[in-house]
C-alpha positions, 0 to 999 in steps of 0.5 A: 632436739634442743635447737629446734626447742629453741627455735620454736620459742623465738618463731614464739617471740617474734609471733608475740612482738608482731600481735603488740605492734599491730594492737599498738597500731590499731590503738594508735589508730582509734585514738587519732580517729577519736581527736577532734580534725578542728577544735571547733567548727567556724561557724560555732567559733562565731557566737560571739559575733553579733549571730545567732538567736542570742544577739537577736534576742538582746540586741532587737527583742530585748529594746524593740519589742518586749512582750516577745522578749517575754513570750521567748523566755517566759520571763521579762527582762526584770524577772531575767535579771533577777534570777541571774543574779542570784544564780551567775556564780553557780553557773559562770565558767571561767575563761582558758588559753584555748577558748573563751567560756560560755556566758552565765547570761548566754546558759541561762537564756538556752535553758529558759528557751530549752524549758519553754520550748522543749527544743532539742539540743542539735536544734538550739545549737544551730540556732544560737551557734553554741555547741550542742555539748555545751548546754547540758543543762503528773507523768512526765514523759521521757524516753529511759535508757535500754537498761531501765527495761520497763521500770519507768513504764506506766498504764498508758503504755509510756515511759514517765516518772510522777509530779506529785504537787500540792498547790494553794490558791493563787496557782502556787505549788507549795510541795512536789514530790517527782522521780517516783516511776510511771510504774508506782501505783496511786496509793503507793505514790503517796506512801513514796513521799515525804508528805505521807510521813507528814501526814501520819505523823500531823506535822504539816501544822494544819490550823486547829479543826473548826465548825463550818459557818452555821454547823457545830461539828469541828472538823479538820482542815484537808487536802483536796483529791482526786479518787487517785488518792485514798480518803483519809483525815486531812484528804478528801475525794469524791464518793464513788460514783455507783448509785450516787444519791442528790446530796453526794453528787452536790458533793461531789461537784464541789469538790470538783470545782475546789480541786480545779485549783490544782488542775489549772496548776499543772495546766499553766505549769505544762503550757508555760514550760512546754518541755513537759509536753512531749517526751525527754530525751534525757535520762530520768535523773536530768528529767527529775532536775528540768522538771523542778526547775520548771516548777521553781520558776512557775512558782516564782513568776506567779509571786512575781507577776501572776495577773500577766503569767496566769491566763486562765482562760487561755489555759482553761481550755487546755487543763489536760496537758498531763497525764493523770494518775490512775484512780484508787478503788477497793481503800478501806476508808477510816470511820472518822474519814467518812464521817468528816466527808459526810459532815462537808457534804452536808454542809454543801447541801445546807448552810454552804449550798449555793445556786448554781450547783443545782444547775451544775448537777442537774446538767 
């Protein structure tokens, strides 16, 4: 009886020894499979031969034809060196015994074309033989992770997280807001943002209200919106259009013609940095960072050279290259919100009219 406890228990032990040894295997096998056959490919190790999309840009567009230079990168070469030198520190990886580093100047010319073309990584790898692992770095479209289920999922049946933006008028954003969900309503937008808090609390240091010319009601300075937006004291919108009188159709073309600021805004914004345009295979928290380096270089080629940056007729033929939000109804709007939107109004069909608005109107 005891012999064959004993027996048992070392059929047991050697059963036990021969599972370790064959998960041993098959895990010594999983990790030879994962180790790279090659550090890197040949024609990857040869970037920093003269081949490439790199040295064709530097070496024959940079010297021969500038304007291309330009179109590549969205950017002149002045502009290009300018920002450089402000970020090659921040970008610049150093050297090691296995391989030499990719260039702060190389990184930054990927990302400018990855941004103005919206290429994907495979597809810039190929042309500028740096491997694809190596460039990591109003509804932007993007494809979300399984996990985010329908969270980022808006009512145009795409999945896209929110530019919020305000812009003065030279084409210049001078606040955004971006990573609310493409699920967030319009009002809610706003009510996300640190622009609401402004608001409420009057710290966005408006200057003082005024009469307008030839009117003696003082009335604030405000925001320009579109029915997306509710009406509040320092944001205007359209009147709604059931039963529009003459008058608030003045207004309401006016206004329209004002908020065209903003529009051409995202339009140039969206044709200069075509990533925008299609969907970003790139998780949201990546998408949020392309799409604010986006608006930071927008804004600083429009400080820096708007007359050549800015083509406005060429973009305004193409202002809708953004999804817009959808539009706010049923806002209980405030008594002194509508009577400073009926003082505008009053005051485009008055001592501010002009012209052609009876013709844009009258269309």
């Amino acid at each position: 009886m005891d012999r064959t406890i004993v027996l048992r228990c070392a059929a047991a032990a050697v059963i036990c020894t021969l599972t370790l040894v064959i998960v041993n295997r098959r895990r010594r096998q999983r990790i030879m499979k994962k180790k790279r056959r090659i550090w890197a490919k040949k024609w990857l190790q040869r970037h920093n031969q003269g081949r490439g999309m790199l040295n064709m840009l530097n070496e024959e567009l940079l010297t021969e034809d500038p304007s291309c230079y330009c179109n590549f990168l969205r950017l002149n070469n002045k502009l290009f060196e300018k920002l450089l030198s402000e970020i090659n520190q921040k970008i610049s990886k150093q050297d090691t015994f296995m391989r030499d580093s990719i260039s702060a100047r190389s990184r930054l010319e990927i990302t400018l074309r990855f941004l103005a073309t919206g290429e994907t990584y495979r597809s810039l790898m190929y042309a500028t033989r740096i491997h694809e692992r190596a460039l990591d770095g109003r509804h932007i479209k993007f494809r979300p992770p399984q996990s985010a289920g329908s969270f980022y999922f808006n009512y145009k049946g795409d999945h896209s997280i929110v530019l919020l933006g305000l812009s003065d008028a030279c084409y210049k954003f001078t606040y955004v807001n971006v990573g609310v969900n493409g699920r967030v309503s319009d009002g809610g937008l706003l009510r996300e943002s640190k622009l609401w808090e402004a608001l409420l609390k009057n710290a966005l240091h408006f200057p003082p209200s005024s009469p307008l010319p030839g009117r003696s009601t003082s009335i604030p300075y405000v925001i320009i919106a579109d029915d997306a937006f509710p009406l509040m004291t320092h944001i205007m919108k359209p009147y709604s259009q059931r039963g529009l009188s003459y008058d608030c159709k003045i207004y309401n073309y006016r206004l329209s013609r004002a908020r065209r600021m903003i529009e051409s805004t995202f339009g140039i914004l969206a044709n200069r940095f075509r990533v925008l345009l299609n969907p970003i295979n790139l998780s949201p928290e990546k998408v949020e960072v392309i799409t604010l380096c986006c608006v930071v270089l927008h804004n600083l080629l429009v400080t820096e050279n708007r007359v050549a940056y800015c083509d406005i007729l060429a973009d305004a033929q193409n202002m809708d290259t953004l999804l817009h939000i959808a539009g706010h109804h049923g806002n209980r709007n405030s008594s002194n919100a509508r009577s400073i939107r009926d003082e505008l109004k009053d005051f485009f069909n008055t001592t501010g009219a002009r012209e052609w608005q009876h013709e844009q109107v009258n269309r």
